[in-house]
C-alpha positions as YAML, in Angstrom:
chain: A
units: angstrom
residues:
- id: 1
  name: UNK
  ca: [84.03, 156.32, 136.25]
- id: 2
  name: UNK
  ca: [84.42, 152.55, 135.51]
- id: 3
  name: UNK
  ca: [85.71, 151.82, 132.18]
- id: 4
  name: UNK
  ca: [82.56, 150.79, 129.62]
- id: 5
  name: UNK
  ca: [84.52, 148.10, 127.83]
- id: 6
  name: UNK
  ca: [86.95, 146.43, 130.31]
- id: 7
  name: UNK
  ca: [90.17, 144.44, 129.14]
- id: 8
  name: UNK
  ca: [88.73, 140.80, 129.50]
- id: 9
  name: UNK
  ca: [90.48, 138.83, 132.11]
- id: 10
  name: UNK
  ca: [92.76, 135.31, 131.13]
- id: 11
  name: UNK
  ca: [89.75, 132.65, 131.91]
- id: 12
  name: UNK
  ca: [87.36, 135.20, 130.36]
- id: 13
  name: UNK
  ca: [89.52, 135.10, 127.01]
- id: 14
  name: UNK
  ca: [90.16, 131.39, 127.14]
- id: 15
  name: UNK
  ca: [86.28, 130.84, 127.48]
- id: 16
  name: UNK
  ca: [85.36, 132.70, 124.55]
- id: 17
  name: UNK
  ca: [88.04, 131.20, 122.31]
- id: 18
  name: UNK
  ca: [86.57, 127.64, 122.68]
- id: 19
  name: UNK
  ca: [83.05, 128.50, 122.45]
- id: 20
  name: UNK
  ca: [82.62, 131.65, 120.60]
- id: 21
  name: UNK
  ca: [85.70, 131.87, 117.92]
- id: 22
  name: UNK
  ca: [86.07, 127.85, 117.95]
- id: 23
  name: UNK
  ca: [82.83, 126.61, 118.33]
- id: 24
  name: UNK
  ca: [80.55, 129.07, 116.37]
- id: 25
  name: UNK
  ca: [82.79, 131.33, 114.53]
- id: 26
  name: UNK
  ca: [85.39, 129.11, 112.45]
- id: 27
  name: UNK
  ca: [83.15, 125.46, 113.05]
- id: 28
  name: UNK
  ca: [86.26, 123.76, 113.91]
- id: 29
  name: UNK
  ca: [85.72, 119.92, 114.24]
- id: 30
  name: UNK
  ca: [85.30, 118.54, 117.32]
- id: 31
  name: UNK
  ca: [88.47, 116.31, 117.22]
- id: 32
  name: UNK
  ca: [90.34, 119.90, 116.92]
- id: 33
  name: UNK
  ca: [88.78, 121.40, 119.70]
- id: 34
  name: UNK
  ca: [89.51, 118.28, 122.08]
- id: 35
  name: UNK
  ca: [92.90, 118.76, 120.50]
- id: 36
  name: UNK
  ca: [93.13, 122.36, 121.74]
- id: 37
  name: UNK
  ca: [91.20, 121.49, 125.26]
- id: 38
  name: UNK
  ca: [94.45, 118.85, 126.05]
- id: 39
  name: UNK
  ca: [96.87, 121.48, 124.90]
- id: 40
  name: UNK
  ca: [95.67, 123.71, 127.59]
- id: 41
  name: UNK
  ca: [94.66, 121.24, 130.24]
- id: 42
  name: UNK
  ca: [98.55, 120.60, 130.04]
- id: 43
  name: UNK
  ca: [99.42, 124.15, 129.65]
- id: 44
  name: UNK
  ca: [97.70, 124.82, 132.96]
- id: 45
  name: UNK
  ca: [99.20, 122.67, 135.06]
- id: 46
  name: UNK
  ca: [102.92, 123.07, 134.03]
- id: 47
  name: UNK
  ca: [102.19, 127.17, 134.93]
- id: 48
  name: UNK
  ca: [100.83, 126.27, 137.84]
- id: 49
  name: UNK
  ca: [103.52, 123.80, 139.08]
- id: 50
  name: UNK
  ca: [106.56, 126.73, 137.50]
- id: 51
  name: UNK
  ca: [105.05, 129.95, 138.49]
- id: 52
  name: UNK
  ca: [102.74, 128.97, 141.48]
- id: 53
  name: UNK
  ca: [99.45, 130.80, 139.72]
- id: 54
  name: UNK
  ca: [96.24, 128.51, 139.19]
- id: 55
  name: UNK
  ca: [94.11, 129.30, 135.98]
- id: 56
  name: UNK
  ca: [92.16, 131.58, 137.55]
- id: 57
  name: UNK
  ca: [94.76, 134.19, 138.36]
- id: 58
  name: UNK
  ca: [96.86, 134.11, 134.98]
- id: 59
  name: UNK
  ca: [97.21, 136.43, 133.06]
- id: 60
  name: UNK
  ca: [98.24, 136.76, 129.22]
- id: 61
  name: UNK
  ca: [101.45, 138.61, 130.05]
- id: 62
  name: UNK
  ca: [102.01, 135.29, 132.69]
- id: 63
  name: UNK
  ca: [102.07, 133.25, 129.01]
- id: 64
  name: UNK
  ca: [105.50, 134.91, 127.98]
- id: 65
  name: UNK
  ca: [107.86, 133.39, 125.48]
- id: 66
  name: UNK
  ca: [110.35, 132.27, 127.92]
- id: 67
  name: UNK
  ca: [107.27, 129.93, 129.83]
- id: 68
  name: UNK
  ca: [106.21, 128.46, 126.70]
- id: 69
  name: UNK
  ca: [109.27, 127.31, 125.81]
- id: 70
  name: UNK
  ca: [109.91, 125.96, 128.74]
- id: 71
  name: UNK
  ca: [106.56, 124.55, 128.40]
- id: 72
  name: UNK
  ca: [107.27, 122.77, 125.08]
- id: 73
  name: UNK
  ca: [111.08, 121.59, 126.33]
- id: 74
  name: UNK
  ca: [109.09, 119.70, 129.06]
- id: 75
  name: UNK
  ca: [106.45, 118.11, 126.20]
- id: 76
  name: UNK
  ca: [109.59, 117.06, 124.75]
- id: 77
  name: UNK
  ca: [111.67, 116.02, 127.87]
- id: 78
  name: UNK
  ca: [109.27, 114.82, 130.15]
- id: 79
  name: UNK
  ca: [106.58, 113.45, 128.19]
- id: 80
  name: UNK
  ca: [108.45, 112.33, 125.56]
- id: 81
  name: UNK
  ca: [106.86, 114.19, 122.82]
- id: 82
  name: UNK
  ca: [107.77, 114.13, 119.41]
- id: 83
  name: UNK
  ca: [108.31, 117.44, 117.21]
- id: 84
  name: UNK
  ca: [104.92, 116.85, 115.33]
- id: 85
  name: UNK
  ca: [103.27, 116.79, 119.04]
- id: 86
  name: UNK
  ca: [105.22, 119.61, 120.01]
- id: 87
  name: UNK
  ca: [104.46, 121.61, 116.98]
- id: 88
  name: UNK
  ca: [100.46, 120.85, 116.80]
- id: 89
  name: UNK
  ca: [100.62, 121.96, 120.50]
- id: 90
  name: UNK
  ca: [102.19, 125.58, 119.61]
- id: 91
  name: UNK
  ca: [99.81, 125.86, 116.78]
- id: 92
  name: UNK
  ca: [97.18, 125.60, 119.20]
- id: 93
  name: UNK
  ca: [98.97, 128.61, 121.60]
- id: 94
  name: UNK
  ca: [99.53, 130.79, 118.06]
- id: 95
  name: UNK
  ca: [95.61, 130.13, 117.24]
- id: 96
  name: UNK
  ca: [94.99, 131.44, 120.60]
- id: 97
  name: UNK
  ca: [97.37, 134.32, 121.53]
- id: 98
  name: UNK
  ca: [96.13, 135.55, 117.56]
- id: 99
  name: UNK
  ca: [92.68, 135.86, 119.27]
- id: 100
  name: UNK
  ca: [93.51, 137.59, 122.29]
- id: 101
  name: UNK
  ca: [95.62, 140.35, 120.52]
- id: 102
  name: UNK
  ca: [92.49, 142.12, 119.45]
- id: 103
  name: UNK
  ca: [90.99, 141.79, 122.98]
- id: 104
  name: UNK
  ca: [94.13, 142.50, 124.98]
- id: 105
  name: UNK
  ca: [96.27, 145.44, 123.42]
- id: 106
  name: UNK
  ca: [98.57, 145.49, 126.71]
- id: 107
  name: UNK
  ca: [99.66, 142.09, 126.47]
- id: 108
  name: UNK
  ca: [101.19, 142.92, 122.46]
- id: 109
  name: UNK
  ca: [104.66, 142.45, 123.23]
- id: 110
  name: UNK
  ca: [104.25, 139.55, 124.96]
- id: 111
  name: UNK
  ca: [102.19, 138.06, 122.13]
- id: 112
  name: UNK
  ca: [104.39, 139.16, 119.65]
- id: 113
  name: UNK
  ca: [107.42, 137.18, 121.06]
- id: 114
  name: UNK
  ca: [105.88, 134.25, 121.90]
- id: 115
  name: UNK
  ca: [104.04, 134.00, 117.57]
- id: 116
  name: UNK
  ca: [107.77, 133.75, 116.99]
- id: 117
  name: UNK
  ca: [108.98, 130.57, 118.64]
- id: 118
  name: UNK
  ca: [109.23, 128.59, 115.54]
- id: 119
  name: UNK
  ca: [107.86, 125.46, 114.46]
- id: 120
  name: UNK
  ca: [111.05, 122.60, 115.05]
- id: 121
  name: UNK
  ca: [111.76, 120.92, 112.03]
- id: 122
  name: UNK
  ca: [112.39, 117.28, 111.82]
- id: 123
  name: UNK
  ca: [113.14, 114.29, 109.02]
- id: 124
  name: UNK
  ca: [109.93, 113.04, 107.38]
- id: 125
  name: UNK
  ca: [110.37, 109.01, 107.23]
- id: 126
  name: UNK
  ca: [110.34, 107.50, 103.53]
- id: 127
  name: UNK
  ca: [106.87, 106.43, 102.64]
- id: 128
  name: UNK
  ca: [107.05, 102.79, 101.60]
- id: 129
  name: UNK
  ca: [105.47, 102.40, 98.08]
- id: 130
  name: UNK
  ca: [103.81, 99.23, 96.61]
- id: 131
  name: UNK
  ca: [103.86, 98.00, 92.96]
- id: 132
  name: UNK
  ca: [99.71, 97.00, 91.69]
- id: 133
  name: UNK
  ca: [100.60, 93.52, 91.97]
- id: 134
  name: UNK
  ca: [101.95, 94.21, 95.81]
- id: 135
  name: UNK
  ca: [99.03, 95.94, 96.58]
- id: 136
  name: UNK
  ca: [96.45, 93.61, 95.17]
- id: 137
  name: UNK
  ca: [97.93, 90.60, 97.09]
- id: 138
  name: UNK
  ca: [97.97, 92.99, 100.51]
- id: 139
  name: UNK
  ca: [94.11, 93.47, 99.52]
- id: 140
  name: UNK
  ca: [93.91, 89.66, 98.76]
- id: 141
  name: UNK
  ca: [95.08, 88.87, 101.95]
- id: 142
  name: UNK
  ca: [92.28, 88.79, 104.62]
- id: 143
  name: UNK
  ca: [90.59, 85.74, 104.60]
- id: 144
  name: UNK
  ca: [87.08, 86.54, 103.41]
- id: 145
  name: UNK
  ca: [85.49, 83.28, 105.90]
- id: 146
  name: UNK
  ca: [86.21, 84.76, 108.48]
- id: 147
  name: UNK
  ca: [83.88, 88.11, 109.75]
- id: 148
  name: UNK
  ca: [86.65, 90.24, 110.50]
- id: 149
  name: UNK
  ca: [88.73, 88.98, 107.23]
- id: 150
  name: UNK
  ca: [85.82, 90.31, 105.22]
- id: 151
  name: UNK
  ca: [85.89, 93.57, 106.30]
- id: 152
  name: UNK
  ca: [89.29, 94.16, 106.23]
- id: 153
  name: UNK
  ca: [89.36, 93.15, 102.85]
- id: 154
  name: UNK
  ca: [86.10, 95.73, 101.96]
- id: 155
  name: UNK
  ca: [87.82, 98.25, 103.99]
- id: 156
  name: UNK
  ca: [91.17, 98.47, 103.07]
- id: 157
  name: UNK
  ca: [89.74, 98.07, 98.91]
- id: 158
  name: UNK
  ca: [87.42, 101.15, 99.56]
- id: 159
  name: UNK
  ca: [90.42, 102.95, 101.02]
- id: 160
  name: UNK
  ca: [92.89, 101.94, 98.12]
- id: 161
  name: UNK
  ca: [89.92, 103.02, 95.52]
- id: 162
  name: UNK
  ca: [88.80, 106.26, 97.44]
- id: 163
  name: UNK
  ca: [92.00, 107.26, 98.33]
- id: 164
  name: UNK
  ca: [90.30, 108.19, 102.01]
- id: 165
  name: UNK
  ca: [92.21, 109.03, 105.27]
- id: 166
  name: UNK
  ca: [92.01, 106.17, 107.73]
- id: 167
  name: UNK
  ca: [89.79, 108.57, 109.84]
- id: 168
  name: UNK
  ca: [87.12, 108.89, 106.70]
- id: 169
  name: UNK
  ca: [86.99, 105.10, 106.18]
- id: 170
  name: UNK
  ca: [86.24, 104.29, 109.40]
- id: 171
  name: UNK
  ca: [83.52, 107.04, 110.57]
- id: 172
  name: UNK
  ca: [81.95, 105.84, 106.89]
- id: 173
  name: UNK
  ca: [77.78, 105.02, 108.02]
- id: 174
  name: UNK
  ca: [76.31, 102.35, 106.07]
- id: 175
  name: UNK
  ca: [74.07, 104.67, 103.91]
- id: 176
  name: UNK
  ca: [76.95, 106.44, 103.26]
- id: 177
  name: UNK
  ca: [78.06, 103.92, 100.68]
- id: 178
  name: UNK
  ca: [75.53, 103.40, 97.82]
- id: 179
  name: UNK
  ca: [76.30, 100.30, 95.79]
- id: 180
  name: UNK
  ca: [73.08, 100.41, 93.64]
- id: 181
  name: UNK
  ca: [72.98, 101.89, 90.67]
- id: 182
  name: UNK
  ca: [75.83, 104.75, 90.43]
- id: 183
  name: UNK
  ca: [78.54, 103.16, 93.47]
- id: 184
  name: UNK
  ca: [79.92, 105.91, 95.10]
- id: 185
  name: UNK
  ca: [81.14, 106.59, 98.60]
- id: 186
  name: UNK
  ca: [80.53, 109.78, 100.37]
- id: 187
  name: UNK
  ca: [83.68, 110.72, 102.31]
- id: 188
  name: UNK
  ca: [83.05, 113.01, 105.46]
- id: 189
  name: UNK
  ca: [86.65, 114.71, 105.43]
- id: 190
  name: UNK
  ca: [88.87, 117.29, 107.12]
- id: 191
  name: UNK
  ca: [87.21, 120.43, 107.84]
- id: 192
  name: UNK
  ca: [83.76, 119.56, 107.12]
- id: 193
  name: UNK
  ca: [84.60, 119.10, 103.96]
- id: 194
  name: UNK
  ca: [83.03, 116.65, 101.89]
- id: 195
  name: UNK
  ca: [83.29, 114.78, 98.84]
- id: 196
  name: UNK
  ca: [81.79, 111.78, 96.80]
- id: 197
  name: UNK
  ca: [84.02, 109.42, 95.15]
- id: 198
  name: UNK
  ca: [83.01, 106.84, 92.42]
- id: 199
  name: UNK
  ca: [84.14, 103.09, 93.54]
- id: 200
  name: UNK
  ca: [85.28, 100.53, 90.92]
- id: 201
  name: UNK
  ca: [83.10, 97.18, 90.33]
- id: 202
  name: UNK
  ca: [85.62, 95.18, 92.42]
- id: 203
  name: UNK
  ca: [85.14, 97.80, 95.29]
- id: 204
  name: UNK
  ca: [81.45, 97.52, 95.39]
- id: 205
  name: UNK
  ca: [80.96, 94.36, 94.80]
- id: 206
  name: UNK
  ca: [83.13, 93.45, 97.84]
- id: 207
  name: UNK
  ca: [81.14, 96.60, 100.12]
- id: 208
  name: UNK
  ca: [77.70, 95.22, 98.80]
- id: 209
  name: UNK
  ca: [78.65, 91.80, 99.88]
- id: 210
  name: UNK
  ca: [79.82, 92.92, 103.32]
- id: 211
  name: UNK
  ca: [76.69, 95.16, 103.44]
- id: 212
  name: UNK
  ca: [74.59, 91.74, 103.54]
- id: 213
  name: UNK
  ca: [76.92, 90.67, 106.50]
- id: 214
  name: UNK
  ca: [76.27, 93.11, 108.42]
- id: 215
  name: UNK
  ca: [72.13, 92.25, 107.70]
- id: 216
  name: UNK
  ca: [70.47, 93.77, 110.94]
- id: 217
  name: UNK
  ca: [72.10, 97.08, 111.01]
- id: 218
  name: UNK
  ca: [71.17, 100.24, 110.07]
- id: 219
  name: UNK
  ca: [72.09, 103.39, 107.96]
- id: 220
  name: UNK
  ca: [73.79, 105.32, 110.31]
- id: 221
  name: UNK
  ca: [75.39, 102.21, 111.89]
- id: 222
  name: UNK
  ca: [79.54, 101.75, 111.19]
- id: 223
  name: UNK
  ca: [79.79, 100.39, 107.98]
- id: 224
  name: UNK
  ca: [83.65, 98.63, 109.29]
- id: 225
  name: UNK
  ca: [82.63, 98.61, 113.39]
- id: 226
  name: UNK
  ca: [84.62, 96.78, 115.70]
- id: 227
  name: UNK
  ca: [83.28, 93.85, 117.37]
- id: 228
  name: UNK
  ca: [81.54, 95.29, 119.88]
- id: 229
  name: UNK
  ca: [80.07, 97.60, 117.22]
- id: 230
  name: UNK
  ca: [81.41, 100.78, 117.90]
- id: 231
  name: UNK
  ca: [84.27, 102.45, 115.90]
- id: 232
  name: UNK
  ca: [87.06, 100.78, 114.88]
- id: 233
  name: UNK
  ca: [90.38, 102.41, 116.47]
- id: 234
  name: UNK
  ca: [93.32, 103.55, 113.77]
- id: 235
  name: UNK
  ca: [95.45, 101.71, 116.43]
- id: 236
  name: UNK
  ca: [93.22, 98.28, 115.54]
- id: 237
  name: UNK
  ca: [93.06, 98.88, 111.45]
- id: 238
  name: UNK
  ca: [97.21, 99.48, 111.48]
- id: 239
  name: UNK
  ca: [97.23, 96.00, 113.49]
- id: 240
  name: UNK
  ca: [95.03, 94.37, 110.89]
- id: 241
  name: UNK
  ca: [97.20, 96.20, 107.87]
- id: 242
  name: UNK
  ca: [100.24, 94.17, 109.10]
- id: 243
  name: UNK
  ca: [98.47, 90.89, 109.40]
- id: 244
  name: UNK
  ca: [97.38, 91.30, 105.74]
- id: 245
  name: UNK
  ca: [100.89, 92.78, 104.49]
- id: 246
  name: UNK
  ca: [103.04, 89.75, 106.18]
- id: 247
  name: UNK
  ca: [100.61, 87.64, 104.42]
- id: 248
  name: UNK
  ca: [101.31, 89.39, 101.45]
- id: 249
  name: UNK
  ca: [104.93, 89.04, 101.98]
- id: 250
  name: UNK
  ca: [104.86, 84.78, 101.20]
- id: 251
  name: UNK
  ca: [104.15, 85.50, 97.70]
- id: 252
  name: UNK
  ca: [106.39, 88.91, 97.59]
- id: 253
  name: UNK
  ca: [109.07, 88.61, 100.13]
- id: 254
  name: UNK
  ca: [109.94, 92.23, 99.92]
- id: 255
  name: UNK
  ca: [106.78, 93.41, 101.39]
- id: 256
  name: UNK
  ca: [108.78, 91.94, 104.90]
- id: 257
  name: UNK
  ca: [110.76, 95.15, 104.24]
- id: 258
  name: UNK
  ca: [108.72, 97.62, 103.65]
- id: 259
  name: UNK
  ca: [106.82, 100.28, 106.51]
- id: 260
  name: UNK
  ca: [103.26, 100.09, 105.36]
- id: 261
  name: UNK
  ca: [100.60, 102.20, 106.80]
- id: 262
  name: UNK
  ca: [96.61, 103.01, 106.47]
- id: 263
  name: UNK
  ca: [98.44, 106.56, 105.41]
- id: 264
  name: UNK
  ca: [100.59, 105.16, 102.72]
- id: 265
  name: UNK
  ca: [97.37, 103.91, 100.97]
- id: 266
  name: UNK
  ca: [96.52, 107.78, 100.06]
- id: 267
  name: UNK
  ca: [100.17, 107.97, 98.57]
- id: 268
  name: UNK
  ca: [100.08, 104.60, 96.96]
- id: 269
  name: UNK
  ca: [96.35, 105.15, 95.24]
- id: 270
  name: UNK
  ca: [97.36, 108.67, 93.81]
- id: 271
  name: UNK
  ca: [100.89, 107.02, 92.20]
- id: 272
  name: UNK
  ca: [98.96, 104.14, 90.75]
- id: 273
  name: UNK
  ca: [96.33, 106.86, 89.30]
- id: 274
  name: UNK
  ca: [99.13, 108.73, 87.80]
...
């Protein structure tokens, strides 16, 4: 008599994770998933290349401690990973492997061993820290003639004021920044979560002015796009941060030695609060 509830195969497993436990039962963000989806992709193909099985004929007890390590040595070795890549792609195995243990009780053990690889520890740089006067001339900067100069001034200001992750300020819409009446911008963070934060008279009156720039586009348009219109990459807004800081630095030479990033913004706005 066939068994009534069968152990669900490898590519069964892997299915449901993504769709049913990621997708509709924890809501992850789609930046996570895509996250998790490269993980695997690479996962794949170094078991495939180091035990000769394709996808479709692994199984769990095929994902043993001894191949993922070997899997995240070659992240690091061959791909020249760092230890924060490494350990975001072992948080996405542990996520997974947690899942499967209530689906596959045979494959326990293996499980088991491979939740304890540990995370690798490494040094966390210095973040560089800016005095108000600093800051003010790196927000001073951009020159406000120029299209792109304008935003970059509006955009980093919103993201000293809000204290926002780069990735907030730049998937902002135009309607989500009000600058009539009560300012406020209405952050779209981590997690789905999301919050409203009130923005200074400086702040808005440099948004509302950019706002008119930008006359032609609509509410759910970028509010800081890129040329072309689209999204601005974090790659392009950490180019135009170091245009603006060596500015900066002819009025306060020391800025030339400092590491500033769209991240150290969050650091430096919370300091200057306290």
């Amino acid at each position: 008599m066939p068994d009534p509830n069968p152990t669900p195969s490898f590519p069964i497993l892997l299915q449901r994770f993504f769709v049913e436990h990621l997708g509709n039962q924890r809501a992850v963000s789609p930046r996570t998933i895509a996250a998790y989806r490269d993980t695997f992709r690479l996962l794949l193909g170094f078991a495939a290349a180091q035990i000769g099985k394709e996808p479709t004929r692994l199984t769990l007890a095929d994902l043993n401690a001894q191949l993922i390590l070997d899997f995240l040595d070659h992240l690091e070795k061959e791909r020249s990973n760092g230890a924060r890549t490494r350990n975001a792609r072992l948080a996405a195995l542990r996520s997974f492997l947690k899942y499967t243990a209530h689906y596959d009780l045979t494959a326990l053990l293996v499980i088991e061993q491979v939740l304890a690889i540990p995370m690798k520890r490494f040094d966390r740089p210095v973040l560089g820290f800016l005095s108000r006067e600093e800051m003010q001339a790196s927000l001073d900067a951009p020159d406000t003639q120029t299209w792109a100069g304008e935003r970059d001034r509006a955009l980093f200001s919103l993201m000293y004021n809000t204290g926002a992750r780069v990735s907030e300020a730049l998937g902002l819409r135009v309607g989500d920044v009000v600058v009539d009446g009560t300012a406020v911008a209405h952050l779209h963070g981590k997690g789905r979560k999301d919050r409203s934060v009130p923005l200074w008279r400086t702040t808005t009156k440099m948004i509302r002015n950019w706002k008119r720039r930008l006359n032609g586009t609509g509410e759910q348009d970028f509010l800081f796009p890129n040329r072309g219109g689209r999204c601005m990459a974090r790659s392009n807004v950490t180019q135009r941060l170091e245009l603006a800081v060596s500015a900066a630095a002819e009025r306060y030479p020391q800025l030339a030695r400092r590491s500033i990033s769209p991240h150290t913004f969050r650091h430096i706005t919370t300091m200057h609060l306290m």
